[in-house]
C-alpha positions in Angstrom: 7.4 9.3 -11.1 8.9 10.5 -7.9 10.9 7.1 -6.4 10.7 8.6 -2.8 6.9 8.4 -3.0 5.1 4.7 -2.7 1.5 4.9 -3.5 -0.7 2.6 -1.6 -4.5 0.6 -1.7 -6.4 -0.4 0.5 -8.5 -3.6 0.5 -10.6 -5.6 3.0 -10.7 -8.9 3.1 -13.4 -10.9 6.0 -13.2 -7.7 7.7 -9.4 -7.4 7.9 -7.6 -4.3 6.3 -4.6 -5.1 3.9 -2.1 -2.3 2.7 -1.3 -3.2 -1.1 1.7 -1.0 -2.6 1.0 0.1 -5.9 5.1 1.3 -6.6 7.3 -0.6 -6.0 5.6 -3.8 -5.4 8.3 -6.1 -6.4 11.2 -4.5 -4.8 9.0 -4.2 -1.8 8.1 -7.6 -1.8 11.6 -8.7 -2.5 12.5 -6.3 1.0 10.0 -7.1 3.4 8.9 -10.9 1.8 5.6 -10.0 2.0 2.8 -8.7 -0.4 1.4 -6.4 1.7 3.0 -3.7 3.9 2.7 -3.7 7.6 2.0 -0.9 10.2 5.9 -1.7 11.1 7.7 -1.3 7.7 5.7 1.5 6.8 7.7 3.2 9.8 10.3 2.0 8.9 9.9 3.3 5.2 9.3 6.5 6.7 12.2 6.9 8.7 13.7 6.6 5.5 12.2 9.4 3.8 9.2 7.7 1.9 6.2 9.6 1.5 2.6 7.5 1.4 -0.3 8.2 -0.2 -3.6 6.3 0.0 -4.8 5.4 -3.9 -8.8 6.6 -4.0 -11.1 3.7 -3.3 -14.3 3.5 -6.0 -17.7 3.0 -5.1 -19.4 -0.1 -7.2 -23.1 0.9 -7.1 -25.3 -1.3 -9.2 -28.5 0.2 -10.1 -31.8 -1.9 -10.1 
């Protein structure tokens, strides 16, 4: 696993959009005391040379 890179989820919650990290949670939690990341420390991450990238969201689809 490359440390520099922090994958990320997304997730919805009453119509809100919440950025879950799937690295790193703990130390990221520790950092920012928060569970989910922010517009602002994901800049911040960035400026320090991390690298995102957005974990594939499945479909459900329930057949009848």
């Amino acid at each position: 696993m490359n440390n520099n890179i922090i994958r990320i989820k997304r997730d919805r919650h009453y119509g809100k959009v919440y950025l879950y990290p799937v690295d790193h949670a703990k130390a990221l939690e520790d950092l920012t005391g928060q569970k989910t990341l922010t517009e602002k420390s994901i800049k911040a991450l960035k400026d320090l040379g991390f690298k995102f990238y957005l974990v594939s969201e499945s479909l459900s689809i329930v057949d009848n």
